[in-house]
LOZAVEX-156689 format. One line per field, with one value per residue (C-alpha): x, y, z. Coordinates in pm, 1 decimal. Example, Ala and Ser with C-alpha at 12.3 -4.5 7.8 and 13.67 -1.06 7.14 Angstrom:
xx <- c(1230.0,1367.0)
yy <- c(-450.0,-106.0)
zz <- c(780.0,714.0)
END
This chain:
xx <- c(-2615.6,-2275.1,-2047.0,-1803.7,-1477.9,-1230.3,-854.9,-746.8,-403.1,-137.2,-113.2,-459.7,-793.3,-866.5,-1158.1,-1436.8,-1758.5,-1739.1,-1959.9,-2028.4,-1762.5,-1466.8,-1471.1,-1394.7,-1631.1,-1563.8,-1265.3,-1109.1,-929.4,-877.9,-541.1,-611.3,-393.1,-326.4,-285.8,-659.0,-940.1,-1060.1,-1410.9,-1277.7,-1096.7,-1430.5,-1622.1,-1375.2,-1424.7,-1840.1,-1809.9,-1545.7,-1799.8,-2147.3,-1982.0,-1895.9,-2224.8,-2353.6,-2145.5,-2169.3,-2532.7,-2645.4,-2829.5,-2785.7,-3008.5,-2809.1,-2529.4,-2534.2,-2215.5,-1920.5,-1599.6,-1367.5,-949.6,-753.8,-387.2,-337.0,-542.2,-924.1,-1173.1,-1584.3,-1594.4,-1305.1,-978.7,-799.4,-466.1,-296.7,59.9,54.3,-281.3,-226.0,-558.7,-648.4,-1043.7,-1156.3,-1546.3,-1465.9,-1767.1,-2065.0,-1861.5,-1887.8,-2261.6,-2386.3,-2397.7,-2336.6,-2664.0,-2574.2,-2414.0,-1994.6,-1765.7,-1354.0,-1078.5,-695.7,-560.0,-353.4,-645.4,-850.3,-587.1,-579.9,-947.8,-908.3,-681.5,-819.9,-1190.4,-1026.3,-675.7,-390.4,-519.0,-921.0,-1033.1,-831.1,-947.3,-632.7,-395.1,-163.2,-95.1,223.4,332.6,608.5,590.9,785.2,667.3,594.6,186.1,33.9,-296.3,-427.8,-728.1,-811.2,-1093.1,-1255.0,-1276.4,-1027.8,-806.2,-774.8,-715.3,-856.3,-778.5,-800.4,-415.1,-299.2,-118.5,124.5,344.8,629.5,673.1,785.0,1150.6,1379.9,1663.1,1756.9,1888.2,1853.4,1739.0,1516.8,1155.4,928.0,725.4,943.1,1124.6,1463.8,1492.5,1147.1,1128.1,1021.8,1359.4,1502.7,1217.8,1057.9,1146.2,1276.4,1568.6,1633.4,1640.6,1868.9,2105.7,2146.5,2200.9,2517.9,2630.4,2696.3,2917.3,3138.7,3101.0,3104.4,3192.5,2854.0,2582.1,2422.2,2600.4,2676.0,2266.1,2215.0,2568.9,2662.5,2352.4,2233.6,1908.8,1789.3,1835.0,1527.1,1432.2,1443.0,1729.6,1928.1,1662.1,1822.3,2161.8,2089.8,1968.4,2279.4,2472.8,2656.4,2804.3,2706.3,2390.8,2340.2,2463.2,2261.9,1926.2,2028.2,2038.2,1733.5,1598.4,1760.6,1550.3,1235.8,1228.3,1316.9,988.8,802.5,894.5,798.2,482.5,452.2,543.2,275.4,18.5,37.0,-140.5,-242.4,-56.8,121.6,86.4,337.4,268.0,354.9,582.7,914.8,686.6,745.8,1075.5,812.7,976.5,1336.2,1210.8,987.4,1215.6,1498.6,1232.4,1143.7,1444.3,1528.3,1164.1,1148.9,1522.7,1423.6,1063.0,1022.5,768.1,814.1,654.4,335.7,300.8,313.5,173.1,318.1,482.0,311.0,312.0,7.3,-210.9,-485.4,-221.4,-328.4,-694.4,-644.3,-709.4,-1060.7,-1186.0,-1096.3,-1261.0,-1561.9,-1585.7,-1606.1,-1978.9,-1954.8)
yy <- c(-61.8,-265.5,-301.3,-561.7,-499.8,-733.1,-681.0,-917.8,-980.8,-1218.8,-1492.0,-1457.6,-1293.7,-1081.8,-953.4,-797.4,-696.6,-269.4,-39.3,285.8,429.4,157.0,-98.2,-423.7,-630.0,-940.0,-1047.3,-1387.6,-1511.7,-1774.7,-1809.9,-1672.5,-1976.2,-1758.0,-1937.3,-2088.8,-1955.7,-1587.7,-1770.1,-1970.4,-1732.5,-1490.3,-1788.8,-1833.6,-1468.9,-1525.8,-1841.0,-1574.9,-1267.0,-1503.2,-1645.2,-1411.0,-1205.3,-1511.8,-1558.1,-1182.0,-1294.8,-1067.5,-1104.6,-972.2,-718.1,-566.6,-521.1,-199.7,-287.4,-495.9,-258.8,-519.3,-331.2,-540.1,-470.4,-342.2,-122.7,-99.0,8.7,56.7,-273.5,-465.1,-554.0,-440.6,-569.6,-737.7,-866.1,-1093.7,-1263.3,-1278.1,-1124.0,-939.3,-780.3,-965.0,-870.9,-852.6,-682.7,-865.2,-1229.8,-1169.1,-1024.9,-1378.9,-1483.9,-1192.5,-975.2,-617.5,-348.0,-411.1,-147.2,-222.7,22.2,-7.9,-186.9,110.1,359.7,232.3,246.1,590.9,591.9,434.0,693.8,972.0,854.6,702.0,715.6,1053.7,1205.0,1226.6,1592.1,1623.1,1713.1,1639.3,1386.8,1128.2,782.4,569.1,238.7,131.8,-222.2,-531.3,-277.9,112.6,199.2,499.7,638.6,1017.5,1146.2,1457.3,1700.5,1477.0,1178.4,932.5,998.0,700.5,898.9,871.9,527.3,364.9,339.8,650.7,679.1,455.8,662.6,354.7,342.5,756.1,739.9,892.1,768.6,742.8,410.7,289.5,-51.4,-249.5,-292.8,-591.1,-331.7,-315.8,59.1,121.6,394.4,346.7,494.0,166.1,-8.2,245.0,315.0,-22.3,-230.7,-468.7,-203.5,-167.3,-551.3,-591.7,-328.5,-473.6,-811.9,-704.4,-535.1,-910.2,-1012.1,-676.8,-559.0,-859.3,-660.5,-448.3,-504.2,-626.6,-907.1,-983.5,-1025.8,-1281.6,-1489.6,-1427.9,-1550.7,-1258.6,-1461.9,-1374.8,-971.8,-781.5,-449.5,-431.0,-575.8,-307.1,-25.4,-173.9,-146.6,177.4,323.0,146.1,371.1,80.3,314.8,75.4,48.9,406.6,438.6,235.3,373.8,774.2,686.7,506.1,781.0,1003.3,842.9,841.8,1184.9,1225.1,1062.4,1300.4,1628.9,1538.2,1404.4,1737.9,1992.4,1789.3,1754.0,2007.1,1754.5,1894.3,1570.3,1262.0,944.4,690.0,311.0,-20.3,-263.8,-32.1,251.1,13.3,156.0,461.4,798.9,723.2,650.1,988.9,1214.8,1133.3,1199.4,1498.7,1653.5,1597.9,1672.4,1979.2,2103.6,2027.4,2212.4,2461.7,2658.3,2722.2,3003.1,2952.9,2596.4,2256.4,1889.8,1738.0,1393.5,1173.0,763.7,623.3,473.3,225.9,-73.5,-391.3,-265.2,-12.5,-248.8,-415.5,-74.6,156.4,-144.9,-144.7,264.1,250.4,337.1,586.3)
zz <- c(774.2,721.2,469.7,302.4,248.9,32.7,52.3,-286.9,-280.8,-499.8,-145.9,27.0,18.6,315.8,390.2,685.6,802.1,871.1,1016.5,958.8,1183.6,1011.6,1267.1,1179.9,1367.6,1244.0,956.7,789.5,505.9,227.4,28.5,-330.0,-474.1,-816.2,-1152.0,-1106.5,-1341.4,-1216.0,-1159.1,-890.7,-731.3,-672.0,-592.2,-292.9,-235.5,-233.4,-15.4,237.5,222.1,286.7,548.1,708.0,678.6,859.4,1117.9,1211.5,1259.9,941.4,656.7,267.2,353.0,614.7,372.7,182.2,-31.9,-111.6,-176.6,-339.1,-322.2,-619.2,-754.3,-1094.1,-1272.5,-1220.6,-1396.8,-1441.1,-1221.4,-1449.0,-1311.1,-1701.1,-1585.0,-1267.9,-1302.8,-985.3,-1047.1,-1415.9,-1492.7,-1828.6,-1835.2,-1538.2,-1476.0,-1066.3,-960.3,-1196.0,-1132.1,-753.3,-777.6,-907.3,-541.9,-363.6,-421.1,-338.7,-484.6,-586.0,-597.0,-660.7,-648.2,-688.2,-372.0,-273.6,-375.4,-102.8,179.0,107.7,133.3,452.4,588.8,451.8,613.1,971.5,980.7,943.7,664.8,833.2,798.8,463.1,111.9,-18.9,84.6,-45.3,93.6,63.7,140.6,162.6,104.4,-198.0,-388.0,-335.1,-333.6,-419.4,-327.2,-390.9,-261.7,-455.2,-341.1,-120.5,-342.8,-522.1,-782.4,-1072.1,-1341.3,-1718.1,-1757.8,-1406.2,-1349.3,-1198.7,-888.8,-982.9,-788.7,-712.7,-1120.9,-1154.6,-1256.4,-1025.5,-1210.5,-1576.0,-1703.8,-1316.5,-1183.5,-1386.2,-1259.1,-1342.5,-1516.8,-1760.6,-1743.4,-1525.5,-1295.6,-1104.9,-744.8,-593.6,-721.4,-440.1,-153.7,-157.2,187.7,-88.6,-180.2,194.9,231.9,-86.0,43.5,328.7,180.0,-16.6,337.7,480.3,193.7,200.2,561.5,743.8,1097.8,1037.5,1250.4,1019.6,930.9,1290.9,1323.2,1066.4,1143.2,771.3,618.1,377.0,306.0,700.2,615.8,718.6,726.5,1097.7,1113.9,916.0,1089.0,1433.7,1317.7,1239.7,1571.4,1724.8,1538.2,1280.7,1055.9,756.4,860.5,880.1,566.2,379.9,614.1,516.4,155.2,133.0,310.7,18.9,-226.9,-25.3,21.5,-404.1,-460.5,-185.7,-294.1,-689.3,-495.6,-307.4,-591.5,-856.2,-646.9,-295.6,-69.4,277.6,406.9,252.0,465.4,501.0,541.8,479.2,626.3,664.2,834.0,1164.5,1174.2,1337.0,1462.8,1362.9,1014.6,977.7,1163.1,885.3,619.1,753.7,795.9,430.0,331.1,505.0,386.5,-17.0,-32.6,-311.9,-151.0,255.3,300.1,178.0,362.0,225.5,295.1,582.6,646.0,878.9,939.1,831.6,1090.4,928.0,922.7,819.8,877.4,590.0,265.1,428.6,584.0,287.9,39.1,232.7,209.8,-134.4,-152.8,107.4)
END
């Protein structure tokens, strides 16, 4: 059998034919083109899936499932609330099973990633494992027991909206203080931004000729191995607040391993060492073990493959 798996995000709609062992054998896309009715936006998701079921040279009844990974907060087949697509009780599952016949299943976007790493990626052989990433925003995924974790309500892991910090930045979710204000590649980028305008002999600057719109989070990463000392400074104290968010993370929940993704996770070895240095120093309990640090290694695989293991 093969499954379906549909990565909705806020600029396109990704989404792939998997087998049983999480290959992708054959993927596309549509852009999602938010602010339309929600019917229109499955409908382009039905038109996707069919097509490619039919290109892969498959039928419906090849297909056991279609695992559908949406932002915001899921539930019983309902997307109940998604800031970016501006969707309030949307029916996802029974719209898209008026022309896709098979079983639907949808999750939290950053719920399935950590399906997919906890099924193929660094967290496989796991009961318990958390996934990260590290992305505009910071995603949280926990796989509890050898299943998902959405809590009561179908909104928990909202591990980027913890506050780490009282009366801190304001988030677009409405508190101050939330850890992805300060771990998302967003705060790295925005860090670095103000860098060009008050160190304008950093590295940094020096790589985008002054213009603090070009900033990435390479770009200050880079500066950073080269040993800028602005750079660095800006890299250990993101780090700092990383590894806040990690150790509530590991003292709440004692995961066997907590997986790091996401666009900043590039940044590879030089990024994890850092963490786990920190990491490592700030555990509560090190005698008795504790859930290592790893870089996730699904990718941009991880929303389609864990989607499509959602019946699994």
């Amino acid at each position: 059998m093969y499954y379906i798996g549909v990565d909705l995000g806020g600029t396109n709609i990704a989404a792939g034919v998997v087998n049983d062992e999480g290959k992708i054998l054959r993927s596309g896309s549509v852009p999602t083109n938010v602010g339309r009715p929600f019917e229109k936006i499955i409908k382009d998701m039905a038109d996707l899936v069919l097509g490619l079921i039919k290109d892969e040279g498959l039928t419906l009844e090849d297909i056991k499932s279609v695992g559908i990974g949406s932002p915001g907060a899921i539930k019983n087949g309902y997307c109940v609330f998604a800031n970016n697509l501006g969707w309030h009780n949307v029916p996802l599952c029974a719209e898209l099973r008026k022309y896709v016949k098979v079983p639907v299943y949808a999750d939290n976007d950053a719920n399935v990633a950590a399906l997919a790493e906890a099924s193929f990626g660094a967290a496989k052989g796991y009961d318990n494992s958390v996934t990260i990433t590290l992305g505009t925003g910071v995603g949280g995924g926990l796989y509890i027991n050898g299943q998902l974790y959405g809590g009561s309500h179908g909104c928990g892991a909202e591990l980027g909206h913890m506050c780490i910090e009282q009366g801190g930045i304001q988030c677009s979710c409405g508190n101050r203080g939330c850890w992805e204000k300060y771990s998302s590649a967003t705060a790295l980028i925005d860090a670095g931004k103000m860098a060009v305008n008050y160190a304008p002999d950093s590295l940094i600057a020096k790589a985008v000729e002054g213009d603090a719109s070009r900033v990435t989070a390479k770009i200050i990463v880079d500066a950073a191995k080269e040993g800028d000392k602005v750079a660095l400074r800006i890299f250990n104290e993101y780090v700092e607040y990383i590894v806040m968010g990690l150790i509530s993370i590991q003292n709440i929940f004692d995961p066997d391993i907590i997986a790091i993704g996401g666009g900043v996770a590039k940044a590879g070895d030089f990024l994890l060492d850092a963490i786990n240095k920190r990491y490592e120093e700030q555990i509560f309990y090190k005698e008795i073990g504790y859930g290592k640090v790893v870089l996730a290694q699904m990718g941009n695989d991880a929303g389609i493959v864990g989607a499509a293991m959602l019946t699994k």
